[in-house]
N, CA, C and O of each residue as an XYZ file, in Angstrom:
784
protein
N      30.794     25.928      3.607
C      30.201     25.493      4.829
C      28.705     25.771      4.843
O      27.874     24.910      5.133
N      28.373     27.193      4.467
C      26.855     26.971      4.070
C      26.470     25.945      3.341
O      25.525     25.323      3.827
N      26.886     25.553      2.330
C      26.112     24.349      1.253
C      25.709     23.065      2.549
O      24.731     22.318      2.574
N      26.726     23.156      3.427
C      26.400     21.647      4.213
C      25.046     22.263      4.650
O      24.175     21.578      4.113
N      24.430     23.345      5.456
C      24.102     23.464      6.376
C      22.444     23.621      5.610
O      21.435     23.282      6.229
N      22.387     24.280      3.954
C      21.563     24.290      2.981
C      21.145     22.922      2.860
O      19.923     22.799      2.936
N      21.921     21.630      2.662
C      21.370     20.535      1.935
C      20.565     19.401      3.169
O      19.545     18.728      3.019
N      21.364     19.506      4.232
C      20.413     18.869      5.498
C      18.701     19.622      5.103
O      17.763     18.837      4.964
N      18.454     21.170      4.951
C      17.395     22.002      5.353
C      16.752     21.414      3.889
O      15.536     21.237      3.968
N      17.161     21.185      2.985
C      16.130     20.939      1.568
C      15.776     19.268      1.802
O      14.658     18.752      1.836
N      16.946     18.690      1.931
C      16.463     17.335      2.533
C      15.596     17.185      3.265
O      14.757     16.307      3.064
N      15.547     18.018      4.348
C      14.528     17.556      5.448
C      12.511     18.415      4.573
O      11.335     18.079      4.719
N      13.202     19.513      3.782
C      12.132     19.931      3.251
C      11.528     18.674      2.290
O      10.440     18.164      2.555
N      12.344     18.236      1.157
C      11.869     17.342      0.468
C      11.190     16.237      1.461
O      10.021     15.926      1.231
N      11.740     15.753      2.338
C      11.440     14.363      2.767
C       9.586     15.036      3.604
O       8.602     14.297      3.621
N       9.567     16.564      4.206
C       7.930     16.661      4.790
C       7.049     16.622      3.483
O       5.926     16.124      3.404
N       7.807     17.277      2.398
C       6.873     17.069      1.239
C       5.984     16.238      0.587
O       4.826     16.326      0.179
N       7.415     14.873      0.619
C       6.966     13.718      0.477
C       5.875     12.974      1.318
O       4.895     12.305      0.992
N       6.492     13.395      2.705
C       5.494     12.925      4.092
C       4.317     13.131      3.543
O       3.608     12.216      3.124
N       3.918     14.755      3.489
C       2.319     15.245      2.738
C       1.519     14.871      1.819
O       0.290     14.929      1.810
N       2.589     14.291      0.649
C       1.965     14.163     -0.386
C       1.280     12.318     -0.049
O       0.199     11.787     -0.307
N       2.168     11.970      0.425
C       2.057     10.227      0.677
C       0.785     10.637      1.462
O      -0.234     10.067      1.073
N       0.673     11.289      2.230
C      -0.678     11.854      3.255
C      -2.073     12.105      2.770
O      -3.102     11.946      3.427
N      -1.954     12.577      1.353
C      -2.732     13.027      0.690
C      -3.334     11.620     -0.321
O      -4.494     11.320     -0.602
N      -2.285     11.080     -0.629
C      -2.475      9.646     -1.576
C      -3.211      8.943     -0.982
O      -4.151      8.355     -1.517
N      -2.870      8.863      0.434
C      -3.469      8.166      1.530
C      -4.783      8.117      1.537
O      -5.604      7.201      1.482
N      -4.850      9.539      1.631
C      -6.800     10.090      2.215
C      -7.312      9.709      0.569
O      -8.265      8.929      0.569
N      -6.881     10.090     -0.686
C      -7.534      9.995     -2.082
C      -7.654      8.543     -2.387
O      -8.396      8.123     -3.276
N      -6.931      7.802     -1.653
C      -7.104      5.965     -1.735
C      -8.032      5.673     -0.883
O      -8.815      4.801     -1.261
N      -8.270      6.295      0.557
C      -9.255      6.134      0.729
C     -10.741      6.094      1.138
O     -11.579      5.437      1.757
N     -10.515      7.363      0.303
C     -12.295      8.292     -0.461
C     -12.533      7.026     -1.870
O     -13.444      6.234     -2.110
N     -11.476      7.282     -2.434
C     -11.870      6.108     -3.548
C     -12.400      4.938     -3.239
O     -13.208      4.423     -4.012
N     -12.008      4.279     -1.973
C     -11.855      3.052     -1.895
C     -13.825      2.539     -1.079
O     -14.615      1.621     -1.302
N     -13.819      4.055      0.087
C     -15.003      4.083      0.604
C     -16.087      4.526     -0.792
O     -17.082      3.845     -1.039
N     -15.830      5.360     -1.354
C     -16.654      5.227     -2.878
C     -17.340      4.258     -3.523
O     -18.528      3.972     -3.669
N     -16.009      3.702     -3.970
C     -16.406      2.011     -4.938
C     -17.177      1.278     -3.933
O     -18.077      0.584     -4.405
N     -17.001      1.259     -2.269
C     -17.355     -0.013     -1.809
C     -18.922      0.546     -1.508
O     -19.848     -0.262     -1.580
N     -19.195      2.025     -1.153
C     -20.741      2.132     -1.347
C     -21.690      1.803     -2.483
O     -22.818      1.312     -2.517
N     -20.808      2.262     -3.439
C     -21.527      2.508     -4.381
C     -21.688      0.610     -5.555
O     -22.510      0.367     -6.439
N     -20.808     -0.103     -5.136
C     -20.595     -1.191     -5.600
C     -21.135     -2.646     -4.812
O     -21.084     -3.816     -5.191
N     -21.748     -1.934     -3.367
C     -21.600     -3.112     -2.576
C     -22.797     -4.446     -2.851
O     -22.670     -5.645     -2.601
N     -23.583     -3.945     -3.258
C     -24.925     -4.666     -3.288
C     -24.479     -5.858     -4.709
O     -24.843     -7.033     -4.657
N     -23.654     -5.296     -5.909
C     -22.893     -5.964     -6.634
C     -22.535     -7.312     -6.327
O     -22.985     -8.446     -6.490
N     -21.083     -6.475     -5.580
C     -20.340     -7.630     -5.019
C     -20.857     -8.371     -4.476
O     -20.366     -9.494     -4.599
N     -22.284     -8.247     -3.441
C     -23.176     -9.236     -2.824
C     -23.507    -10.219     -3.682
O     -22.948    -11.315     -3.696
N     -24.510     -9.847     -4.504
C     -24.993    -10.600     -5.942
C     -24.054    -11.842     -6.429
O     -24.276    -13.051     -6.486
N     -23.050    -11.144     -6.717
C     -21.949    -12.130     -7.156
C     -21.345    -12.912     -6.111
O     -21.379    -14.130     -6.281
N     -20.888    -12.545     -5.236
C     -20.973    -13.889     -4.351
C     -21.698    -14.625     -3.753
O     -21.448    -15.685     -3.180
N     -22.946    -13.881     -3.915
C     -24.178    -14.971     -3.713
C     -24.451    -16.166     -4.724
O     -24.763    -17.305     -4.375
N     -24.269    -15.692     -6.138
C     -24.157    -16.735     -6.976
C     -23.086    -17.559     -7.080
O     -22.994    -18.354     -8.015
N     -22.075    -17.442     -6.035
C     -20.934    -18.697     -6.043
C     -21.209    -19.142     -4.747
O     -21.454    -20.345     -4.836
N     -21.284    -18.794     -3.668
C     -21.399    -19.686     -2.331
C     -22.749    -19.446     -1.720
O     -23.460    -18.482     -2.004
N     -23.060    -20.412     -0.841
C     -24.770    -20.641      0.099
C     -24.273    -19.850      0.748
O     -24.637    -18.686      0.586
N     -23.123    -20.191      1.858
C     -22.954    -20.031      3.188
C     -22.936    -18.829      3.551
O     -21.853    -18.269      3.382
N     -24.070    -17.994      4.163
C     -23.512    -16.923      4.638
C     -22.229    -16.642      5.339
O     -21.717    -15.576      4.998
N     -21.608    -17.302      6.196
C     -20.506    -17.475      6.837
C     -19.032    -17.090      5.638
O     -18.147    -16.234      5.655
N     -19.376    -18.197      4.717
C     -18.040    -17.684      3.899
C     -18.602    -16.924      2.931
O     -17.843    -16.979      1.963
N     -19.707    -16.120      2.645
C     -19.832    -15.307      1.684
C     -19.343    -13.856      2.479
O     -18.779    -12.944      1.874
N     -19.649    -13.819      3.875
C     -18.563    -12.651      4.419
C     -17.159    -12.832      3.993
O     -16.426    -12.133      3.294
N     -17.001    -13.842      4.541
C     -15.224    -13.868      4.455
C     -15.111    -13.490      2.808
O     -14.731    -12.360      2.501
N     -15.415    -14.359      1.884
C     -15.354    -14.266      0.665
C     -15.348    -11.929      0.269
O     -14.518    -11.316     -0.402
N     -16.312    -11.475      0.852
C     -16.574    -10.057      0.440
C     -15.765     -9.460      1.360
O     -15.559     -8.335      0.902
N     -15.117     -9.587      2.528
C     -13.910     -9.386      3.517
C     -12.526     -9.555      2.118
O     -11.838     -8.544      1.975
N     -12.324    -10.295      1.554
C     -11.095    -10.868      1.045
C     -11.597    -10.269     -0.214
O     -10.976     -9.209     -0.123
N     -12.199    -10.169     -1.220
C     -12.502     -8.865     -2.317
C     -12.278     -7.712     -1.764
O     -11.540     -7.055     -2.498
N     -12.573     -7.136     -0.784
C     -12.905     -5.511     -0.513
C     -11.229     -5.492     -0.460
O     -10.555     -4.639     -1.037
N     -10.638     -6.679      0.404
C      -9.175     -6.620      0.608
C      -8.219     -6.319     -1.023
O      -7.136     -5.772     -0.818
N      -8.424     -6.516     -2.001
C      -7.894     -7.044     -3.173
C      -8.322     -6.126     -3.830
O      -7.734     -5.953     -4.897
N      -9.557     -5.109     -3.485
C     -10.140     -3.764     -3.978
C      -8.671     -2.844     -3.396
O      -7.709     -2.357     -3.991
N      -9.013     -2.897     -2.180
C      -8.095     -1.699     -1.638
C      -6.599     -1.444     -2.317
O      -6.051     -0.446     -2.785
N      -6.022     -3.472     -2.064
C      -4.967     -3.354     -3.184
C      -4.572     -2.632     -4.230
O      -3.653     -1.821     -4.346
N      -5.496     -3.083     -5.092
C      -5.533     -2.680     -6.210
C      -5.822     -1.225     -7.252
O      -5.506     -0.947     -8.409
N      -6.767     -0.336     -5.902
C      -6.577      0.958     -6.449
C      -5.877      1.663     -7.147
O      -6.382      2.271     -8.090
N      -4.364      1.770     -6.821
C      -3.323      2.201     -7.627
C      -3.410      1.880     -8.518
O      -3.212      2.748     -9.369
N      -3.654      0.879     -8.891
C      -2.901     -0.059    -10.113
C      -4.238      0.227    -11.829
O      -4.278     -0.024    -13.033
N      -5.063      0.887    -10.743
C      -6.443      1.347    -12.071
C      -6.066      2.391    -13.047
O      -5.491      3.452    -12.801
N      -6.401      2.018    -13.995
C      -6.283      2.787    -14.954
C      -6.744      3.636    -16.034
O      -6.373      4.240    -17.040
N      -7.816      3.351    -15.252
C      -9.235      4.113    -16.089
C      -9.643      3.737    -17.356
O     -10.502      4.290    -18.042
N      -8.819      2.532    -17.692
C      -8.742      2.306    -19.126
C      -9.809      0.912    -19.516
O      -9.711      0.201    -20.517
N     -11.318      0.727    -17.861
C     -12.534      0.471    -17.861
C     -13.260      0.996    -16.711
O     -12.869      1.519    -15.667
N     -14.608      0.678    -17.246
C     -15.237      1.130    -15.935
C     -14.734      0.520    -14.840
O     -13.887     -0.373    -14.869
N     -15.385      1.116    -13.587
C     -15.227      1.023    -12.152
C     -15.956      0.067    -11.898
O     -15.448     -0.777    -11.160
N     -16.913     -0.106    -12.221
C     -17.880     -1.510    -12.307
C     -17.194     -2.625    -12.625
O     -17.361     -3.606    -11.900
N     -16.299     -2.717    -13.742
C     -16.310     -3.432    -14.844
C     -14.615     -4.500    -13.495
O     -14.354     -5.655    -13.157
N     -14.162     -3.410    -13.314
C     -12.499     -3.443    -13.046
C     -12.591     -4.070    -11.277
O     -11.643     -4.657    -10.757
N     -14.082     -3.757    -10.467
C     -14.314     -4.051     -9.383
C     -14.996     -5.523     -9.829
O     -14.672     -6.401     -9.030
N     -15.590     -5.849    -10.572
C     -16.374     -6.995    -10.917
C     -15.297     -8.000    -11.292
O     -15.547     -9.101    -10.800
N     -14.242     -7.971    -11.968
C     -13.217     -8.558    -12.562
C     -12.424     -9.000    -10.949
O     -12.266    -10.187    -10.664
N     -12.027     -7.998    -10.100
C     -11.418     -8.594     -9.069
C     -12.230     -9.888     -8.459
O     -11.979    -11.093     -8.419
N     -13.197     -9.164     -8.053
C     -14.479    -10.096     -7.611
C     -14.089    -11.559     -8.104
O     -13.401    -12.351     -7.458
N     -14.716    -11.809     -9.514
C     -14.433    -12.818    -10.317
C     -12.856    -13.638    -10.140
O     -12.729    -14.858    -10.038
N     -11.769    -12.662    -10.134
C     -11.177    -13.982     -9.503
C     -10.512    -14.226     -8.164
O      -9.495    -14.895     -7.978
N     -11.067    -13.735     -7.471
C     -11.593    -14.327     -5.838
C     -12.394    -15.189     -5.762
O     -12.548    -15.883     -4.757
N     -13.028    -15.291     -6.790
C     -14.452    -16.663     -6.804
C     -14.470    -17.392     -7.583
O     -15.390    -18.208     -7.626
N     -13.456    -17.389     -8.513
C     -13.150    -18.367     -9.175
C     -11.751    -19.149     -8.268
O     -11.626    -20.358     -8.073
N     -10.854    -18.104     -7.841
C     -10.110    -19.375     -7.189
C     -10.560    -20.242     -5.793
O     -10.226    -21.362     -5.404
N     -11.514    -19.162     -5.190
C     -12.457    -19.706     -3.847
C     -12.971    -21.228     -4.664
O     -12.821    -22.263     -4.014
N     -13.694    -21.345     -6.381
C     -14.368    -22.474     -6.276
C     -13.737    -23.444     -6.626
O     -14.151    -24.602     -6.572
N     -12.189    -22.931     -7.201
C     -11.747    -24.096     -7.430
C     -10.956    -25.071     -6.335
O     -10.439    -26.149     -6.626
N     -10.976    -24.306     -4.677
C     -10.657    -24.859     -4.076
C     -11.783    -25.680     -3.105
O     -11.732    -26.498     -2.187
N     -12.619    -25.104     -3.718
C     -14.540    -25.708     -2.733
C     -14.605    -27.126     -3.356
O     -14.332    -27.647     -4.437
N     -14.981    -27.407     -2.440
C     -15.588    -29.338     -2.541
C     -16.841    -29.333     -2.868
O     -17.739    -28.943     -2.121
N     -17.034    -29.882     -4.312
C     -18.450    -29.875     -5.158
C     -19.563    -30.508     -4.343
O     -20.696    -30.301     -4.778
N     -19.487    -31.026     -3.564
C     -20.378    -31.678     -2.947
C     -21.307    -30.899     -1.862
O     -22.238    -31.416     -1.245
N     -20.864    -29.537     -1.754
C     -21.617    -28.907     -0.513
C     -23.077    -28.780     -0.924
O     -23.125    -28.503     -2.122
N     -24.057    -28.861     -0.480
C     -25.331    -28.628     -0.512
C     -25.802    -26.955     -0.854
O     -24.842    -26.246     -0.552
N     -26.679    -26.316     -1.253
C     -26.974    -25.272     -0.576
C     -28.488    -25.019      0.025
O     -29.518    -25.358     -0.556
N     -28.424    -24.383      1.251
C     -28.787    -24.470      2.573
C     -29.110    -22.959      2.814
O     -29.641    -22.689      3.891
N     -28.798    -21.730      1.756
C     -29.007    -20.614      2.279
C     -30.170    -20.131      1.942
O     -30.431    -20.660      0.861
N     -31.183    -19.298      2.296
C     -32.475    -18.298      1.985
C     -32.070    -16.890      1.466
O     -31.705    -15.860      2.033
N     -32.313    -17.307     -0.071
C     -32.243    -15.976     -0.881
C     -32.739    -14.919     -0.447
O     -33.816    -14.923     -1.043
N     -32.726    -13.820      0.295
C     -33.926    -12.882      0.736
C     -32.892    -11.661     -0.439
O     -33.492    -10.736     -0.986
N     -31.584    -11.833     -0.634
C     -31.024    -10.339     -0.966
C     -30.817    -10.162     -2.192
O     -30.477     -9.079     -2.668
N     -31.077    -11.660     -3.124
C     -31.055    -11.350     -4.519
C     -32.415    -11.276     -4.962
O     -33.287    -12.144     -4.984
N     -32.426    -10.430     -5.206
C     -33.967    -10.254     -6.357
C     -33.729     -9.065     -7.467
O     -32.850     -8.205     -7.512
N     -34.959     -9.361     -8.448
C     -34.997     -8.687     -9.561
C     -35.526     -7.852     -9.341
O     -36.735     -8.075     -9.288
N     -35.027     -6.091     -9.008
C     -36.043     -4.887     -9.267
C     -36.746     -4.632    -10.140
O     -37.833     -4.091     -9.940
N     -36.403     -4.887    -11.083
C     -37.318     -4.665    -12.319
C     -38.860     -5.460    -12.418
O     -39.822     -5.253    -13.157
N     -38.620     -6.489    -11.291
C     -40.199     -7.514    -11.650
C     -40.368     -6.842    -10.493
O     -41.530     -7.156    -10.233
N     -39.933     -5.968     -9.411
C     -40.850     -5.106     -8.468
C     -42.336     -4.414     -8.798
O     -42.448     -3.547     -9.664
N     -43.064     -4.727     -8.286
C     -44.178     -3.537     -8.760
C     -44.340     -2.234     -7.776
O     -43.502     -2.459     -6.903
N     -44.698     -1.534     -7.597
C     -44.829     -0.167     -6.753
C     -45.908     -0.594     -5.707
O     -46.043     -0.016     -4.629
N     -46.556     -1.502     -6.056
C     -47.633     -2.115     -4.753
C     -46.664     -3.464     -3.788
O     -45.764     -4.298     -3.886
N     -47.849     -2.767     -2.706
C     -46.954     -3.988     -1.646
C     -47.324     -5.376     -2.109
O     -48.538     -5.546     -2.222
N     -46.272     -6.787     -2.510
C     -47.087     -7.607     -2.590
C     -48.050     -8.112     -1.425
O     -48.299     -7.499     -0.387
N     -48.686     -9.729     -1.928
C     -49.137     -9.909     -0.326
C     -48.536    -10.850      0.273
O     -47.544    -11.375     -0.232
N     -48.880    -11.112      1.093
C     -47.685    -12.554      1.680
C     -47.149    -13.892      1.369
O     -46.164    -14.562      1.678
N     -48.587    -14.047      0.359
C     -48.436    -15.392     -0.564
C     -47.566    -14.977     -2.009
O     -47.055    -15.967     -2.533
N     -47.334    -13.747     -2.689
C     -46.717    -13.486     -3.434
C     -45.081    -13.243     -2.856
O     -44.036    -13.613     -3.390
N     -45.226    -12.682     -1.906
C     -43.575    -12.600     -1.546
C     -43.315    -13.823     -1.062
O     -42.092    -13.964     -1.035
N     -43.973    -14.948     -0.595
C     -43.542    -16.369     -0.242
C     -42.794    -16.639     -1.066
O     -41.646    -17.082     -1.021
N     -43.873    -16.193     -2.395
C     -43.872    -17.309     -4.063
C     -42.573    -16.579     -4.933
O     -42.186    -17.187     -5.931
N     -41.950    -15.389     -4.597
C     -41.082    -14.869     -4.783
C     -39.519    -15.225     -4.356
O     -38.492    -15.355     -5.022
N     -39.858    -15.337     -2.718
C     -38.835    -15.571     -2.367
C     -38.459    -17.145     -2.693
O     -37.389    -17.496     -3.191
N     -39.696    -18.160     -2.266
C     -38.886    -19.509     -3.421
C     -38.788    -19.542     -4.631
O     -38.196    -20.529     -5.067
N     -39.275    -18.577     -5.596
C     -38.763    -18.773     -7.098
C     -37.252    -18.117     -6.656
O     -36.438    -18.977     -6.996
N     -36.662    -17.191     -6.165
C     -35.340    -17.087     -5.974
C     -34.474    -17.642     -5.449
O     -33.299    -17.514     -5.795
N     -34.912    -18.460     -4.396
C     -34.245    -19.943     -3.859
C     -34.018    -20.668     -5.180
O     -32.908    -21.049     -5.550
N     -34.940    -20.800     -5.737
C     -34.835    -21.940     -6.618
C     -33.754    -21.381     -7.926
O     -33.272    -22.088     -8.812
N     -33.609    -20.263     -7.772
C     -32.710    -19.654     -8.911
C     -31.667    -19.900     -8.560
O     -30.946    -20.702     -9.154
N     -31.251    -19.130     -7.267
C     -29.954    -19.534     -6.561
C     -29.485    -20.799     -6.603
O     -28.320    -21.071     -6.891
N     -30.379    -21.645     -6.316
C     -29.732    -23.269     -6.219
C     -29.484    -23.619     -6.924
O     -28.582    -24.445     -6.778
N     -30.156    -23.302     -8.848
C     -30.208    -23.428     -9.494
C     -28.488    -23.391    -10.109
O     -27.646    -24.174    -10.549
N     -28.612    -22.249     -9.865
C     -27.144    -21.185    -10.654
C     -26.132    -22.030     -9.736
O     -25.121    -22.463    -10.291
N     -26.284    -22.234     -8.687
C     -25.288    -22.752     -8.166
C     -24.475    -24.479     -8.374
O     -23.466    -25.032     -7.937
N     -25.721    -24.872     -9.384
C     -25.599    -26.364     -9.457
C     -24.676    -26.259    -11.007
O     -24.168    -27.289    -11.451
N     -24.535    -25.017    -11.704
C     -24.431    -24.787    -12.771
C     -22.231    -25.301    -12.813
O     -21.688    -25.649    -11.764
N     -21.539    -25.227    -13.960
C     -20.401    -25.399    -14.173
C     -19.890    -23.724    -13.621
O     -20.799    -22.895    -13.587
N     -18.714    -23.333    -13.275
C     -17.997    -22.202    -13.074
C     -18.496    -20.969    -13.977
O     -19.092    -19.913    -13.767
N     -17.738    -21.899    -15.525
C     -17.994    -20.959    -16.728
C     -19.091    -20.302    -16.673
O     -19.140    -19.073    -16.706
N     -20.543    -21.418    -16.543
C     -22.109    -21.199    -16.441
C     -22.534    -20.170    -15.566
O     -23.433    -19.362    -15.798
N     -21.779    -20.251    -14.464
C     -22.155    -19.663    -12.897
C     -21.638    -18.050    -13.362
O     -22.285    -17.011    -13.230
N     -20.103    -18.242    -14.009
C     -19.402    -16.557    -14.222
C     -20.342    -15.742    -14.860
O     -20.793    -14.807    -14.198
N     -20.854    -15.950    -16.368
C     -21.897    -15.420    -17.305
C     -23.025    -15.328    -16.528
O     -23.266    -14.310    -15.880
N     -23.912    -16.523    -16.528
C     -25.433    -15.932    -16.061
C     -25.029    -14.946    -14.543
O     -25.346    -13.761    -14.436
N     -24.563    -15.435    -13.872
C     -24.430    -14.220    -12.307
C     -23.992    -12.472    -13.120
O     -24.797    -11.550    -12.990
N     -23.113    -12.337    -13.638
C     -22.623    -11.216    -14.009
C     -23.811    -10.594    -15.197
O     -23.996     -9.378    -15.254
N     -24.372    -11.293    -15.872
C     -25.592    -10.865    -16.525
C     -27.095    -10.269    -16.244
O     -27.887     -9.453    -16.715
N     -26.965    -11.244    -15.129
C     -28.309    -10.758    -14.245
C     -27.933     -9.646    -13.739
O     -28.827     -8.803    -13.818
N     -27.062     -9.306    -13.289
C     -26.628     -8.104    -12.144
C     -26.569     -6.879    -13.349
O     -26.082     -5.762    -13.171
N     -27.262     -7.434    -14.764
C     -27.036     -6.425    -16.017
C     -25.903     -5.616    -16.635
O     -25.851     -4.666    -17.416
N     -25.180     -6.227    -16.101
C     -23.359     -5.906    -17.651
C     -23.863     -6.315    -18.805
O     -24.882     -7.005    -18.759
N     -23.271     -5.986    -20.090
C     -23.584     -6.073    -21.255
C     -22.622     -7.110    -21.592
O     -21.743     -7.448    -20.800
N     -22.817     -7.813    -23.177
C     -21.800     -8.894    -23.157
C     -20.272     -8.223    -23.156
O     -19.466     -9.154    -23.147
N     -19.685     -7.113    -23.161
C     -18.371     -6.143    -23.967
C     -18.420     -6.458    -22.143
O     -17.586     -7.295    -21.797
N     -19.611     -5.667    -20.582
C     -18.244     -5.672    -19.718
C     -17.868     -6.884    -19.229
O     -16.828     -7.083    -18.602
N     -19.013     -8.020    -19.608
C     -18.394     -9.722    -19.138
C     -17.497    -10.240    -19.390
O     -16.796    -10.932    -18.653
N     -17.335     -9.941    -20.709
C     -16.082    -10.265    -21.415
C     -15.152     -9.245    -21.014
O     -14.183     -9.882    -20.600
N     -14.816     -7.591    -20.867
C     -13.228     -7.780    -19.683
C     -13.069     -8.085    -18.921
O     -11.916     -8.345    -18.578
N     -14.485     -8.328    -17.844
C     -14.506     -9.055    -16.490
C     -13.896    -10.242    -16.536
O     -13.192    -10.335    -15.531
N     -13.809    -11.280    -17.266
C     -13.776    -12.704    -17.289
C     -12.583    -12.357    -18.542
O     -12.830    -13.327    -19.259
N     -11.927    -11.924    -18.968
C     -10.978    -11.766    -20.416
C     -11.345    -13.045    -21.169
O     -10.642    -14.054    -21.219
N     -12.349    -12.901    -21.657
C     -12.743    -13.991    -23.246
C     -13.478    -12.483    -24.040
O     -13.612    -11.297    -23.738
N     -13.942    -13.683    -25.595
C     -14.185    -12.362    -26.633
C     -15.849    -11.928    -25.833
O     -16.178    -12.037    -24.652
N     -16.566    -11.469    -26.912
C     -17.723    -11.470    -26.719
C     -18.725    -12.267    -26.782
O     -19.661    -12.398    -25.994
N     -18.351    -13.144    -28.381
C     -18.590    -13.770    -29.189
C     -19.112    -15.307    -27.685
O     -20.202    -15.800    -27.395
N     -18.132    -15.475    -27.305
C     -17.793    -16.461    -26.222
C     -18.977    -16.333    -24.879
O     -19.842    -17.026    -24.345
N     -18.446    -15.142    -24.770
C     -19.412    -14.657    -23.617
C     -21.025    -15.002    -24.268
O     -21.772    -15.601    -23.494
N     -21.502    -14.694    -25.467
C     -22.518    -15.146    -26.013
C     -23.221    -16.366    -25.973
O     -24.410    -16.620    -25.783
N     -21.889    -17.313    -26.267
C     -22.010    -18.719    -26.570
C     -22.318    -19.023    -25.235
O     -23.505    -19.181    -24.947
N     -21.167    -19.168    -24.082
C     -21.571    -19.362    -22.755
C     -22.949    -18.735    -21.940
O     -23.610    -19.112    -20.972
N     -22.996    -17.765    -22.716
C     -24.713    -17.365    -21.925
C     -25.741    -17.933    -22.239
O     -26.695    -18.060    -21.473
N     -25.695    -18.441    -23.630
C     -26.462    -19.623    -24.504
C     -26.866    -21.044    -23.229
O     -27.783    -21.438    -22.508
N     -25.739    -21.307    -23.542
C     -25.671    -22.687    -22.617
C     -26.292    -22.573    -21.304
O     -27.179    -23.317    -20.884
N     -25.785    -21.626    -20.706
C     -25.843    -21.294    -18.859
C     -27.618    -21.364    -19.173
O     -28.286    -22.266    -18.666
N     -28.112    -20.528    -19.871
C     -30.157    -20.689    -20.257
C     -30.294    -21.603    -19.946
O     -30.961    -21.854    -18.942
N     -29.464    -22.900    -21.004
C     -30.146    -23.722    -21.576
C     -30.089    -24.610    -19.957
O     -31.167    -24.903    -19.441
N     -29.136    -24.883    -19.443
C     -28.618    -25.863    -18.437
C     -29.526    -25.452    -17.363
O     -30.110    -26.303    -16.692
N     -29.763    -23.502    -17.054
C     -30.369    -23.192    -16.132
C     -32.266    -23.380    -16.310
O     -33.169    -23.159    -15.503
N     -32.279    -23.734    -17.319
C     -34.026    -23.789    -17.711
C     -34.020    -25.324    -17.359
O     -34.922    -25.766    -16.648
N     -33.069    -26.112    -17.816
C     -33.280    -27.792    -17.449
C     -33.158    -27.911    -16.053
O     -33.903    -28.678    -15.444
N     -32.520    -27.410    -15.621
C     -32.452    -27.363    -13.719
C     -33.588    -26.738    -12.981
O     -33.897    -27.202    -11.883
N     -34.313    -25.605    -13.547
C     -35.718    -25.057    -12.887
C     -36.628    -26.060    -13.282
O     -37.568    -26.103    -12.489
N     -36.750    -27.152    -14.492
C     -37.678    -27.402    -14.621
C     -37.878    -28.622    -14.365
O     -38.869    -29.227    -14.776
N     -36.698    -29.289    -13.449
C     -36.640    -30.488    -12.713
C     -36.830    -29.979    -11.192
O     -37.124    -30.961    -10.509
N     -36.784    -29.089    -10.600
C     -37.275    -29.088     -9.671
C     -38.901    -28.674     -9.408
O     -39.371    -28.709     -8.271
């Protein structure tokens, strides 16, 4: 008669245990999750800036990644970077977003959030240089955007500076590929700057 009265009391022990520990998974999913999205966010911007104009659906678009981030935490395996494994989700959220987009949309948006730090200088420009800045980045954007998928995946993920090894797990092709396609995306993206 004790054993009955023992196995209710370990049961109910196991099951708060479990409660705690699920409690704990909870909060470590999401510290992780607030982590990646600080530390990644300006990224994920980048890259969906180089697939859609619209500010409107480039929220939704980074609403529905962050969603597919959170997902997916568990399922990491450390077996790439955090960059590499957040960039890859990204990628196909925006690849299936374009294959359902109608080629015909215009773009209509003002680059102000992609730019190159590295061509920063430590002086303020002056107003005619940040004009001349901000339309050479219009013109990039529109550019990249007029580009094929393949074109758009490589040059966007390159600029944002991955090496060809994390484009290629981002996108699963070799390197070799990733090479070839970055080739082209130049070539297509230098004929498109230099018609406008």
């Amino acid at each position: 008669m004790n054993n009955s009265l023992e196995l209710p009391v370990n049961q109910k022990d196991r099951l708060q245990t479990a409660v705690s520990n699920n409690k704990s998974l909870s909060l470590d999913h999401k510290h992780t999750f607030y982590q990646w999205m600080t530390e990644h966010e300006k990224l994920l911007r980048h890259i969906i800036t180089g697939f859609e104009a619209k500010p409107a659906i480039q929220d939704e678009l980074f609403q529905e990644i962050s969603l597919n981030i959170w997902r997916a935490i568990p399922s990491f395996r450390q077996d790439s970077a955090v960059k590499t494994f957040i960039a890859r989700i990204a990628h196909n959220v925006l690849a299936t977003h374009v294959a359902k987009a109608v080629k015909s949309i215009k773009s209509e948006q003002t680059l102000s959030e992609i730019s190159i730090e590295a061509e920063q200088d430590t002086v303020q420009p002056t107003p005619y240089q940040a004009l001349d800045q901000q339309q050479r980045q219009q013109r990039l954007t529109s550019a990249i955007q007029k580009l094929t998928l393949e074109q758009q995946q490589v040059i966007t993920l390159a600029l944002e500076g991955m090496s060809y090894q994390e484009v290629s797990e981002v996108l699963a092709i070799s390197t070799n590929l990733v090479g070839v396609r970055l080739q082209r995306a130049k070539q297509a993206l230098t004929q498109k700057l230099a018609v406008n």
